[in-house]
N, C-alpha and C positions, 0 to 999 in steps of 0.2 A: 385850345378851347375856342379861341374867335375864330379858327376852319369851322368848328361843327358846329356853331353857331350863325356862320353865314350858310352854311350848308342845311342847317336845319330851317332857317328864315325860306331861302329859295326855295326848298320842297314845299313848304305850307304856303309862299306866295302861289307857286305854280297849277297847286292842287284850291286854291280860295278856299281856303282852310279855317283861317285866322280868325275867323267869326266865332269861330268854336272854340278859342282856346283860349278863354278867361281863366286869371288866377284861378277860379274855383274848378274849374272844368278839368284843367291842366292836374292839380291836385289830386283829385279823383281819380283822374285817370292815372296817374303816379299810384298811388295804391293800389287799384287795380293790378296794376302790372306788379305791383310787392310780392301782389297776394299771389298772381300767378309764379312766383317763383318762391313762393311758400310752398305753396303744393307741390312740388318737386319733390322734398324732404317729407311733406307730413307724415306719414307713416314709417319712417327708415330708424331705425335706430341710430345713436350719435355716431358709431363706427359705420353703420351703411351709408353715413353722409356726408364719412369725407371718401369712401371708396366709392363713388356711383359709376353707373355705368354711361354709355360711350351716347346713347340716348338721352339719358337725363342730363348730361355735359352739354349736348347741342341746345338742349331745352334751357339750360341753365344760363348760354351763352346768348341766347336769344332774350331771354327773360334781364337780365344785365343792360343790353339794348339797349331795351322797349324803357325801363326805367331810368336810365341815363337821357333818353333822349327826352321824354318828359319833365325829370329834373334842370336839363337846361333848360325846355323851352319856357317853364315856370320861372326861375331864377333871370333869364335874358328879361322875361316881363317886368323886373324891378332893378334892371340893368345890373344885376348880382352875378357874380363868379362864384360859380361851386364849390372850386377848389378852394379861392380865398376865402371863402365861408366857411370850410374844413380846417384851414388852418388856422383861425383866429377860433372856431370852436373848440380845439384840441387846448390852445393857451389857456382857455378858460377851466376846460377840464381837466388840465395841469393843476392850479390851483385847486379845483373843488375835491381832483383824489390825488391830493399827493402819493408819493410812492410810500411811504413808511404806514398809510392805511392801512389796517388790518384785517376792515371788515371783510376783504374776500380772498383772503387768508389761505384757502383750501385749494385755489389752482396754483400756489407759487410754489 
């Protein structure tokens, strides 16, 4: 994480970037790139999207990227680790669904 984080800082210093990528900016553009890999799937039915094709993989692997690289650069802005923010939200979500939860009963 702190490689593509130094590596993410140098590309934006080198490009004078930084101007542009206020929490909100960064944000936005983070969904943006969601959405573009929303669109991959929209139309596919649930079995056509875990089979896609060798096109929509390159798409989908690009789209992974773009949003990973905006999620750090947002998270770096409030000196936050992604990861540690996944794992301490997981602790939480431990508690809020336990496993003996039944409401979603129908994929177990």
């Amino acid at each position: 994480m702190n490689k593509l984080r130094h590596d993410l800082r140098l590309f934006v210093s080198e490009r004078k970037w930084d101007g542009y990528h206020s929490p909100k900016n960064l944000s936005m553009a983070l969904m943006v790139e969601a959405a573009e890999m929303v669109e991959i799937f929209q139309w596919m039915t649930e079995a056509e999207s875990i089979l896609i094709d060798a096109e929509a993989f390159e798409r989908l692997k690009d789209e992974i990227g773009d949003v990973q690289i905006y999620l750090m650069m947002l998270a770096d802005k409030f000196n936050l680790c992604p990861v540690e923010m996944a794992r301490m939200k997981i602790k939480k979500n431990r508690i809020k669904h336990p496993v003996d939860d039944n409401r979603y009963g129908k994929f177990r």
